[in-house]
Structure formats: structure tokens, C-alpha cells
PyMOL CGO cylinders between C-alpha atoms (Angstrom):
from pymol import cmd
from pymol.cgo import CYLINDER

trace = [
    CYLINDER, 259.04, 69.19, 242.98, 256.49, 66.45, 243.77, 0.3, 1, 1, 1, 1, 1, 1,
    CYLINDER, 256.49, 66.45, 243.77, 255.75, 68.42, 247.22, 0.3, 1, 1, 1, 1, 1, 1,
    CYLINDER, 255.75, 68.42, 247.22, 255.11, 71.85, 245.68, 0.3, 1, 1, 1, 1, 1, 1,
    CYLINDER, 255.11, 71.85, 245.68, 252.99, 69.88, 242.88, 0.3, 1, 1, 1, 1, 1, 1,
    CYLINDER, 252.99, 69.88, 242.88, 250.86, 67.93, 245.26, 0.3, 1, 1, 1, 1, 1, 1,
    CYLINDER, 250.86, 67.93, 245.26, 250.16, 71.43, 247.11, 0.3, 1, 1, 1, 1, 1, 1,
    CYLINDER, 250.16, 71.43, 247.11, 249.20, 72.57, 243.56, 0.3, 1, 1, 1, 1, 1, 1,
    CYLINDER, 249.20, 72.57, 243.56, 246.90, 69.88, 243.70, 0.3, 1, 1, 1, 1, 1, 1,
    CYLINDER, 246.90, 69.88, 243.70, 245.29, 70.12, 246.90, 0.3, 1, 1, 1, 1, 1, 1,
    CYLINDER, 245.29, 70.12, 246.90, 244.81, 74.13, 246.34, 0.3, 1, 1, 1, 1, 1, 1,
    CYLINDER, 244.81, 74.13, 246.34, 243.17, 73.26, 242.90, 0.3, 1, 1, 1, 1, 1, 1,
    CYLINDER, 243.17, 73.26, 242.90, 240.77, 70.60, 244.54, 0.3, 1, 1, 1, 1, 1, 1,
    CYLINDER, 240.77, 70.60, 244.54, 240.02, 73.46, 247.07, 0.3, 1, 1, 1, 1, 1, 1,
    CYLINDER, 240.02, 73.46, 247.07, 239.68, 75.96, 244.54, 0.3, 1, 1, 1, 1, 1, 1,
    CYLINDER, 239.68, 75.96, 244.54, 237.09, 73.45, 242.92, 0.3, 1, 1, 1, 1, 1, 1,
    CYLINDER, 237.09, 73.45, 242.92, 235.02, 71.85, 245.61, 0.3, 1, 1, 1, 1, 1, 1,
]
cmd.load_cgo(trace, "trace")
């Protein structure tokens, strides 16, 4: 779980910058 949820995060930061 924490590896799918820190390439949740990393797609989100992407999504944002």
C-alpha cells in the first residue's frame, strides 16, 4: 500500500506542478 500511495503522490505533484 505505501508504494502504490507514494505513486499517488508523485502523479498528484505532477499533475500539479
Amino acid at each position: 500500500i505505501a508504494l502504490e500511495a507514494t505513486s499517488v503522490d508523485w502523479f498528484l505533484k505532477w499533475l500539479v506542478s
